[in-house]
DOLUM-147812 format. One record per residue (C-alpha): y, x, z; residue number from 1. Coordinates in steps of 0.25 Angstrom, whole numbers, padded with zeros to 4 digits. Each point is the difference from the previous one (the first is absolute). Layout:
BEGIN
Y|X|Z|NUM $
...
END
This chain:
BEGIN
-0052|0048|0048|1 $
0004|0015|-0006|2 $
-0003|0004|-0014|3 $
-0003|0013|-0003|4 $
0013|0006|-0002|5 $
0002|-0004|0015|6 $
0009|-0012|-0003|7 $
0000|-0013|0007|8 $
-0005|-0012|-0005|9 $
0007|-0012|0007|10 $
0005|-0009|-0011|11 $
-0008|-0010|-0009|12 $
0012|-0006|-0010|13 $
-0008|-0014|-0005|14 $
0001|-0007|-0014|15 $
-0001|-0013|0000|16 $
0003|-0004|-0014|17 $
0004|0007|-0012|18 $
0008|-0012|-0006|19 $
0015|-0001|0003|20 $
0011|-0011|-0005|21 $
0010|0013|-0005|22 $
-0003|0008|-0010|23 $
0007|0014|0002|24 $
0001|0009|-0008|25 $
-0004|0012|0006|26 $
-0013|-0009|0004|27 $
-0005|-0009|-0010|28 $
0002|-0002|-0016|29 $
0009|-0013|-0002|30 $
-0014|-0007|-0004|31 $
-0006|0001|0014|32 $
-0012|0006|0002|33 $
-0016|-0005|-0001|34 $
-0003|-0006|0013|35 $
-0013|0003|0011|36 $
-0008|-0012|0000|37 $
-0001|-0009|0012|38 $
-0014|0003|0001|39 $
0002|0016|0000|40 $
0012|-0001|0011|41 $
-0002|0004|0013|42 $
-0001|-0015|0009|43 $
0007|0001|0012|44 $
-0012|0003|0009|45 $
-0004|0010|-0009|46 $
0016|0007|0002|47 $
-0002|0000|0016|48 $
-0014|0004|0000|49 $
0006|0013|-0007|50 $
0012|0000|0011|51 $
-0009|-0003|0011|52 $
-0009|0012|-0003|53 $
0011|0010|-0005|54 $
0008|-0003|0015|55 $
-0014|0004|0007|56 $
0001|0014|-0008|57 $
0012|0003|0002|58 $
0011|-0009|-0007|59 $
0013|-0004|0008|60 $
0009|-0004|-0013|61 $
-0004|-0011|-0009|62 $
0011|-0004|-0011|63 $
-0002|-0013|-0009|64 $
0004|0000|-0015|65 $
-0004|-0001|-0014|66 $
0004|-0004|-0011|67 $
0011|-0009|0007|68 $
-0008|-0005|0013|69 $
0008|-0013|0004|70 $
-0006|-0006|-0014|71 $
-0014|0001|0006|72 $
-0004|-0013|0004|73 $
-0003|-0001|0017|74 $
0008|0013|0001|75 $
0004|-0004|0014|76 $
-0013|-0004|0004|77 $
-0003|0015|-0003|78 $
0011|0006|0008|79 $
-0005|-0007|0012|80 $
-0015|0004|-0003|81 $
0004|0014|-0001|82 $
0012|-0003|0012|83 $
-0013|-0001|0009|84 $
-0007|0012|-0001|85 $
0001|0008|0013|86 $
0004|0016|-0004|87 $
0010|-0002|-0010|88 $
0014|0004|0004|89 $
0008|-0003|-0013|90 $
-0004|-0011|-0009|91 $
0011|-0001|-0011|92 $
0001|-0005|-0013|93 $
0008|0005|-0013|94 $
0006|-0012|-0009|95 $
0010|-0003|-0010|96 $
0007|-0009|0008|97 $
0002|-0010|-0009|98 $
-0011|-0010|0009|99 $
0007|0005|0012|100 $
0010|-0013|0003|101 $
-0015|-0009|-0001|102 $
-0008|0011|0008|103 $
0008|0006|0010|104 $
-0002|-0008|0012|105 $
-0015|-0003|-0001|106 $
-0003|0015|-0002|107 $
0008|0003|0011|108 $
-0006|-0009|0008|109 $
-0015|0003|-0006|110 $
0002|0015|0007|111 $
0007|0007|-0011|112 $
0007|0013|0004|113 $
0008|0005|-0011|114 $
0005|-0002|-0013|115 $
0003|0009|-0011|116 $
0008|-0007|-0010|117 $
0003|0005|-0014|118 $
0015|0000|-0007|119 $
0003|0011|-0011|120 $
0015|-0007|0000|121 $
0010|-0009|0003|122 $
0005|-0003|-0015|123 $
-0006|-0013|-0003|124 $
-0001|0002|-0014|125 $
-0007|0014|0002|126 $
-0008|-0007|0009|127 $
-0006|-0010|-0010|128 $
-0003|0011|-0010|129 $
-0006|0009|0009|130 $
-0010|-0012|0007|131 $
0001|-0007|-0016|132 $
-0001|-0014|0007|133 $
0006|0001|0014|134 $
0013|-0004|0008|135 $
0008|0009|0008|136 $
0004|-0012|0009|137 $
-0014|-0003|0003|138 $
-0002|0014|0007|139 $
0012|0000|0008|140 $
-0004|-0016|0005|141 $
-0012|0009|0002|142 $
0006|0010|0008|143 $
0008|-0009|0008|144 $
-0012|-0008|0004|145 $
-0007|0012|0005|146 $
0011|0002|0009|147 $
-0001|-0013|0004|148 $
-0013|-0001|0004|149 $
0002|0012|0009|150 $
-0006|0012|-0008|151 $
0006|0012|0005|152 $
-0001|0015|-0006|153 $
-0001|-0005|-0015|154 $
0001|0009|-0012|155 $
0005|-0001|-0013|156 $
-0008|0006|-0012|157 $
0009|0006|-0010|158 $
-0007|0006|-0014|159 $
0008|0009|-0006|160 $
0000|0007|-0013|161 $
0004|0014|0006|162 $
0008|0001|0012|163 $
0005|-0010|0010|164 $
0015|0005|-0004|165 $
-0001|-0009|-0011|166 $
0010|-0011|-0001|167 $
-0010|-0013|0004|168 $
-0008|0009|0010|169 $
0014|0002|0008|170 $
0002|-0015|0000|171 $
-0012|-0002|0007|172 $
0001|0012|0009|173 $
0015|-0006|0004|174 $
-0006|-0015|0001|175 $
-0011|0004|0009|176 $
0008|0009|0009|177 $
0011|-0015|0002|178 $
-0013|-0007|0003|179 $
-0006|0010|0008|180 $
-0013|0002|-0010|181 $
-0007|0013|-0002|182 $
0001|0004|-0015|183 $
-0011|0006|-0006|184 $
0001|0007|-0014|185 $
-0012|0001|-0009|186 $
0001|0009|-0012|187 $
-0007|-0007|-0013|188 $
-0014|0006|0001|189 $
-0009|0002|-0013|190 $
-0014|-0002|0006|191 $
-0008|0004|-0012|192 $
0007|0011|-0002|193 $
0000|0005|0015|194 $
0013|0000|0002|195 $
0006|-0003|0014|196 $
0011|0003|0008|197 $
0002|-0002|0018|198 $
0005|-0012|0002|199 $
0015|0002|0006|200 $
0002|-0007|0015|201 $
-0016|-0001|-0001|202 $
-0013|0008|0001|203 $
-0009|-0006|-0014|204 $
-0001|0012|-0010|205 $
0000|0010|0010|206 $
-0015|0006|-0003|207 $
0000|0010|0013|208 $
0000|-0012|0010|209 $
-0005|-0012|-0007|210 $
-0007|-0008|0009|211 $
-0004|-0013|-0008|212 $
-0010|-0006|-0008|213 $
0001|-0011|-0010|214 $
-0008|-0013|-0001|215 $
0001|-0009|-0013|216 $
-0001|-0014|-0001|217 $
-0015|0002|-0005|218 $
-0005|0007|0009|219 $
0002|0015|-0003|220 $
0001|0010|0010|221 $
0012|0011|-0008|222 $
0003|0014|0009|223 $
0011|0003|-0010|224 $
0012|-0008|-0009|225 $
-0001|0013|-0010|226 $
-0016|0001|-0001|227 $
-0010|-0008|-0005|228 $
-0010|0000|0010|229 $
-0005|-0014|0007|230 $
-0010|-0005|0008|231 $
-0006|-0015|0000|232 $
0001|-0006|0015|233 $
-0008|-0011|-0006|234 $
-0012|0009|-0005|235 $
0002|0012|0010|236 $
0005|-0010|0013|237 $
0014|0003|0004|238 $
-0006|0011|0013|239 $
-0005|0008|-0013|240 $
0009|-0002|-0008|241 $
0011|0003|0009|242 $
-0008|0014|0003|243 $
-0003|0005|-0014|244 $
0016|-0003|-0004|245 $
0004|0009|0014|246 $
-0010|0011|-0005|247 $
0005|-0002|-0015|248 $
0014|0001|0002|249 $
0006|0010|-0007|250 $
0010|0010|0003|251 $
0011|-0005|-0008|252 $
0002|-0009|-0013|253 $
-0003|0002|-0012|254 $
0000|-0011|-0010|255 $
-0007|-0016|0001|256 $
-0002|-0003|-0014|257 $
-0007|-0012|0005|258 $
0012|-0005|0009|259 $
0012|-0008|-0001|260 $
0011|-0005|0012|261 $
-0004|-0014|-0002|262 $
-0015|0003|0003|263 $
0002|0012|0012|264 $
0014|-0008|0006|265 $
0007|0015|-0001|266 $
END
């Protein structure tokens, strides 16, 4: 699939929950959040119906987040649905790896790919304040497990207030390089206010070559973390769906007054 400014569209990045057992700073208010209704979140089917049909238009990658996607119940199960689907080339999943030590092995085995993991640093202390209710310990157990159960090519997900050169960002850079991790650095983004910065060591926030759509966990088809427009798989059916979001995807960002990381998974 090509938009119309030429650029290939090969990556569906798939939300499967906005809820999430941390509450970061940068991502939710302390009190949490209002949550989808079971009824309104996509089932499982529903999920691969839209993977199945974005794969025959073109699709290759498929990521799993949310919210924080090892607290949806069955998540496993899910992997292995979606680890079935013939024409994708990379199914990974972005988590905050605090789940890790329980998940690891059966995600593995269910056909997972990847992992992305999220650390912003290595001070325990500044890690409960940043995640409010999290344990620096549990992400390491976490990222030891991972290890363990064979994942290879994992990356670490760093947000960072301005630049990786800040004091917990070089932690992380010098932790990932001993444990032979990619490190990632993401610079805090303000989604209603459009703005956004490339993604150092990856390729999110680089408008020119952004080949992704977004999928949330109920069911609406977004072209663009930084725009508002969306389309419903469940009123459209994911094939038109999946077209008008390729037609509608706009040359860069702008702003999403109506999206927040924990609904679009970043």
């Amino acid at each position: 699939m090509f938009d119309r400014f030429n650029r290939r569209i090969n990556y569906l990045r798939v939300s499967v929950t906005d809820r999430c057992n941390l509450r970061c700073v940068y991502c939710m208010p302390p009190e949490g959040v209002p949550l989808t209704t079971h009824d309104d979140i996509l089932s499982f089917e529903e999920i691969l119906d839209v993977v199945k049909t974005g794969v025959a238009m073109g699709i290759e990658k498929v990521r799993i987040t949310g919210g924080e996607p090892l607290v949806r119940r069955g998540i496993v199960t899910l992997v292995s649905m979606l680890a079935e689907v013939d024409g994708i080339k990379d199914l990974a999943m972005t988590t905050n790896g605090t789940l890790l030590n329980q998940f690891a092995r059966p995600l593995k085995k269910a056909g997972l790919h990847r992992l992305n993991i999220s650390l912003d640093t290595l001070d325990p202390v500044r890690y409960r304040q940043i995640t409010r209710r999290g344990e620096l310990e549990w992400v390491l157990d976490g990222i030891r497990a991972a290890s363990d159960a064979g994942f290879q090519g994992t990356k670490i997900n760093c947000v960072v207030r301005n630049s990786s050169a800040e004091p917990d960002a070089i932690a992380v850079r010098h932790f990932a390089e001993d444990h032979g991790l990619e490190a990632r650095f993401i610079r805090q983004m303000d989604i209603p206010g459009g703005q956004f910065w490339p993604v150092e060591g990856g390729d999110g926030g680089d408008c020119e070559h952004c080949n992704r759509l977004r999928l949330t966990s109920d069911g609406l088809l977004k072209p663009c973390l930084f725009n508002d427009i969306a389309f419903s798989c469940r009123e459209l059916g994911p094939a038109e769906a999946i077209r008008r979001a390729v037609a509608a995807k706009p040359e860069s960002g702008r702003a999403g007054a109506r999206n927040e990381f924990y609904i679009m998974g970043g």
